[in-house]
C-alpha positions as CSV (number, residue, x, y, z in Angstrom):
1,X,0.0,0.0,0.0
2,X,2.7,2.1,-0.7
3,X,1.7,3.7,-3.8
4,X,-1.4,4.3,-3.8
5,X,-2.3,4.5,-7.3
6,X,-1.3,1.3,-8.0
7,X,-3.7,-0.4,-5.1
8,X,-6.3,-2.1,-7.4
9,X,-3.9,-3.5,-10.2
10,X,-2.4,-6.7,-8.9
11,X,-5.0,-9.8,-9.3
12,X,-5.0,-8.2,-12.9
13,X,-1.6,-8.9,-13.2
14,X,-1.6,-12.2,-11.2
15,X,-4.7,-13.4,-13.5
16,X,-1.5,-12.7,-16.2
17,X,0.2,-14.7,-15.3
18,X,-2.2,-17.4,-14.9
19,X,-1.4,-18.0,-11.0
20,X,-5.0,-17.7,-9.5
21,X,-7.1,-20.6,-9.0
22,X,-10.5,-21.4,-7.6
23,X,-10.7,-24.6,-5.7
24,X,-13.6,-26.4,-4.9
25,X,-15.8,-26.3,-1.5
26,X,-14.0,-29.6,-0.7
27,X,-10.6,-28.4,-0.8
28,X,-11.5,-25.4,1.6
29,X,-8.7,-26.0,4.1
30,X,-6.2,-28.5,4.9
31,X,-7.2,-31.9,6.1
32,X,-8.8,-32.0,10.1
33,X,-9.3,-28.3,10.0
34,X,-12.6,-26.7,10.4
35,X,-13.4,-24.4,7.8
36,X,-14.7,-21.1,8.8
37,X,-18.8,-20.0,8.3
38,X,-19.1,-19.5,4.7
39,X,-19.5,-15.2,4.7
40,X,-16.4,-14.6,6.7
41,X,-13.7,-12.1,6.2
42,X,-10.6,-14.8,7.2
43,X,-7.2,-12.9,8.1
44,X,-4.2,-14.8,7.2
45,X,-0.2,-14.0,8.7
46,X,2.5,-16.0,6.8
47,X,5.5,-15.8,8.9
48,X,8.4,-17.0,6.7
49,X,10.7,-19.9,8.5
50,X,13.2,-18.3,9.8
51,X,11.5,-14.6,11.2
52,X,10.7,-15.7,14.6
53,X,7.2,-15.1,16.5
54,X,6.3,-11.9,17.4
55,X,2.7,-11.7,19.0
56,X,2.5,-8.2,18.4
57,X,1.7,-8.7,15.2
58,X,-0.8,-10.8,15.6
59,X,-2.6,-8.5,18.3
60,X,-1.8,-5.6,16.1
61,X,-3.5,-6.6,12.8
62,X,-6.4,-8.2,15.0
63,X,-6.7,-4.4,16.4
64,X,-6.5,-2.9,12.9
65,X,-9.6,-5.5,10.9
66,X,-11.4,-5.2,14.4
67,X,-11.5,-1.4,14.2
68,X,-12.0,-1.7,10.0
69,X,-14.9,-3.8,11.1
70,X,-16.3,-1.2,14.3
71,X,-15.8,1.7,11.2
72,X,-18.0,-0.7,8.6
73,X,-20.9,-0.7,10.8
74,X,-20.6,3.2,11.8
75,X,-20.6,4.0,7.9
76,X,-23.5,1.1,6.4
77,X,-25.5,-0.1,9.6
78,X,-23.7,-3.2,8.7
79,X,-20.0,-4.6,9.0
80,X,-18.3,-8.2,8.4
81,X,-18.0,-11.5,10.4
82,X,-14.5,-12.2,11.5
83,X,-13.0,-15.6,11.6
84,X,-12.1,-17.2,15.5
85,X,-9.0,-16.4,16.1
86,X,-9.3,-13.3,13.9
87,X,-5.8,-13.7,12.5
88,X,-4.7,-17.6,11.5
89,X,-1.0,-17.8,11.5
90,X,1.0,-20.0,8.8
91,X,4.9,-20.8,9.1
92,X,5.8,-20.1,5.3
93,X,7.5,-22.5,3.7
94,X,10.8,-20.5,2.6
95,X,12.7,-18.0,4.3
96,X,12.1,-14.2,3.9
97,X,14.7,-13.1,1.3
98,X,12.9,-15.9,-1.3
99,X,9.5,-14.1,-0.6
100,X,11.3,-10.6,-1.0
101,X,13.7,-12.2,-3.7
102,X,11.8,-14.5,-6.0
103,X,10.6,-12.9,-9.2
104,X,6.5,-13.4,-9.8
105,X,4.3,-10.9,-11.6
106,X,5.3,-8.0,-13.8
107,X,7.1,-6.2,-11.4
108,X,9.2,-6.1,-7.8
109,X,6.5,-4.3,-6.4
110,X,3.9,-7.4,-6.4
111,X,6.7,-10.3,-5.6
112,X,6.5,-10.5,-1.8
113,X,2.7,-10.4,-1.9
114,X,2.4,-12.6,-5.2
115,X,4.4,-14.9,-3.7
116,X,2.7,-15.0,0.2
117,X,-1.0,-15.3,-2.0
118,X,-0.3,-18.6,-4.4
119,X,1.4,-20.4,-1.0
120,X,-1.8,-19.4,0.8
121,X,-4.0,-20.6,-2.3
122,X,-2.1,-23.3,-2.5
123,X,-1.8,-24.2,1.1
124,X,-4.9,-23.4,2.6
125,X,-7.5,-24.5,-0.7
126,X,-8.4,-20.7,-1.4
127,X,-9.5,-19.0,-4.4
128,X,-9.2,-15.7,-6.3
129,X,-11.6,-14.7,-6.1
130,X,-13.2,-17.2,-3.6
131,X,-17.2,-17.9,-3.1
132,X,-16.8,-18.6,0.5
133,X,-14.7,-16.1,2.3
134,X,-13.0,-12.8,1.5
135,X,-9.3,-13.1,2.6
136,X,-6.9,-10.8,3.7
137,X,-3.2,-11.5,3.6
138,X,-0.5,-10.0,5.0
139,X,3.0,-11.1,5.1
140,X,6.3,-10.6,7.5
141,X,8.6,-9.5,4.5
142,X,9.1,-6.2,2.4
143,X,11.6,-6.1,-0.3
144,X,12.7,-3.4,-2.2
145,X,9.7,-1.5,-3.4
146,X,7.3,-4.0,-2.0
147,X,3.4,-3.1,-1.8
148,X,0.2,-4.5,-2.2
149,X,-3.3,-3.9,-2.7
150,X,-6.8,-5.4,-2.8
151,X,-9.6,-6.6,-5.3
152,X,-11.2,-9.4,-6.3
153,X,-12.3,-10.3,-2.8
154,X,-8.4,-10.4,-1.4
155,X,-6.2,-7.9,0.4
156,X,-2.2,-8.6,0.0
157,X,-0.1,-6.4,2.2
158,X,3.7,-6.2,2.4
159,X,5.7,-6.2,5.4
160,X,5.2,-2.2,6.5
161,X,1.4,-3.3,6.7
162,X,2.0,-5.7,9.0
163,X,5.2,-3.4,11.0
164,X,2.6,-0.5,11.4
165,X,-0.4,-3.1,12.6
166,X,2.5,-4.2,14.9
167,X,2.7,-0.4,16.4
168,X,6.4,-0.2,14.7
169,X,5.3,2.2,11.6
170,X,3.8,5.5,12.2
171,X,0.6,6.7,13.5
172,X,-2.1,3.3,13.9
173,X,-4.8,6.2,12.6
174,X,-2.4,5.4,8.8
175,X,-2.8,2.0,9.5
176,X,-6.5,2.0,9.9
177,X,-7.3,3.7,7.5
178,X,-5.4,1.7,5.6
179,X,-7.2,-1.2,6.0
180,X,-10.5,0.3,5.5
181,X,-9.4,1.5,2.0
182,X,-8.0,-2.1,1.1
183,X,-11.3,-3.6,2.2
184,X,-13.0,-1.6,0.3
185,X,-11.5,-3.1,-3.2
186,X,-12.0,-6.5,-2.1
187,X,-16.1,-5.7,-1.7
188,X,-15.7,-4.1,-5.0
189,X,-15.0,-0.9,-4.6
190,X,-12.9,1.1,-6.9
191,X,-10.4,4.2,-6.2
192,X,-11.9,7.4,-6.2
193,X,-10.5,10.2,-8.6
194,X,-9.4,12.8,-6.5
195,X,-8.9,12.8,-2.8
196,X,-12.7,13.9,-1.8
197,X,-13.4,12.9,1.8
198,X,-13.9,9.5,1.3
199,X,-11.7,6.1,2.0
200,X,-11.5,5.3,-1.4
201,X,-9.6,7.9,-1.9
202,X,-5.7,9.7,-0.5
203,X,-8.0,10.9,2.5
204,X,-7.9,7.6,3.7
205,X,-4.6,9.1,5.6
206,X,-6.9,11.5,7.4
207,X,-8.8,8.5,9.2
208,X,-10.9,8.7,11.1
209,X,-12.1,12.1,9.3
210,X,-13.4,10.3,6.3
211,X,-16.5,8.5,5.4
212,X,-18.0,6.8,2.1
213,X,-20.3,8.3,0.0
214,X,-23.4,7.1,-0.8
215,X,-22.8,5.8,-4.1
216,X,-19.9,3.9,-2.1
217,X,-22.7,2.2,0.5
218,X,-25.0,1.0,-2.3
219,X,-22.0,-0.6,-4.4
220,X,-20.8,-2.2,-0.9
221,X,-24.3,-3.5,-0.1
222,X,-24.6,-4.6,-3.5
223,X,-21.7,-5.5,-4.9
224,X,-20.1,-9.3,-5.2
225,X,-19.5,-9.4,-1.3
226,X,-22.4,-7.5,-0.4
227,X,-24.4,-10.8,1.4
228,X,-21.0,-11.1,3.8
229,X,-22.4,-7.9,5.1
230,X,-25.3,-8.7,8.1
């Protein structure tokens, strides 16, 4: 979320290069694991193998989707259903300079997240876009000119997402904000023109002093993820 012109590009560029896939209802999550209600908003943190636990991260991105969620109720009368524990933690399968390092998608900006996404897919059955839940990912590695976005019913944040959830990157009003903004691609949402008050657009840095429009609430409640809304 870096540059935030860029936020709604990269399942464009993943579809590309043919790297999304939408699994079945069967292969929702590995085997002996209970699949969340179908309508959640599932958190994922992919830890790579050798970045050791810190549960402040956890805490801190369950902070920043609970207060996205406490702001999606204040601005539609509705919000989301979160996944218990809010945040699932996966051990990635590679250490953090091959997330950071590893080329996948058109450009360095989308290799940390491209790369945290198809493990995820892979991994945990998901799709892109995916019937059953809307998925936010979110990843303990950066890499030079690393970013992320959201669309298509998936957020994919970098590692200064997941530093300023932690409380180690600026202001947590940025953060929030933020999240809010992501979110609101992954319902369907698209950027708005010019920075005009609402999330959708630059004054998503002003958070809380921003709201959506009206237009905005009617394409949430009725857009592709409109019945996760309750």
């Amino acid at each position: 979320m870096t540059r935030f012109t860029r936020v709604v590009v990269p399942f464009v560029a993943a579809l590309l290069a043919g790297s999304l896939t939408c699994p079945s209802a069967a292969q929702a999550t590995p085997a002996g694991a209970a699949a969340p209600p179908t309508g959640t908003v599932r958190v994922h943190l992919l830890v790579p193998a050798d970045v050791p636990h810190d549960q402040r991260y956890v805490d801190g991105i369950t902070r920043v989707v609970l207060e996205a969620q406490r702001y999606y109720r204040q601005e539609l009368g509705r919000t989301f259903r979160l996944n218990n524990p809010v945040v699932e933690v996966t051990t990635g399968e590679r250490v953090r300079s091959w997330y950071e390092n590893t080329p996948n998608g058109p450009e360095r900006y989308w290799w940390t997240v491209f790369n945290m996404q198809q493990e995820l897919l892979r991994r945990l059955g998901l799709g892109a876009p995916d019937r059953r839940w809307l998925n936010v990912g979110e990843i303990r590695a950066e890499g030079p000119g690393a970013g992320g976005g959201g669309g298509g019913g998936w957020v994919i944040l970098s590692g200064h997402d997941a530093d300023g959830a932690a409380g180690v990157n600026g202001p947590m009003n940025r953060w929030y904000g933020g999240m809010v903004h992501e979110l609101g691609h992954a319902f369907g949402l698209p950027d708005s023109t010019y920075t005009d008050g609402t999330p959708m657009s630059a004054s998503f840095y002003s958070y809380p002093n921003t709201h959506f429009n009206q237009s905005q609430k009617n394409a949430l409640l009725n857009g592709p993820y409109g019945s996760f809304l309750y």
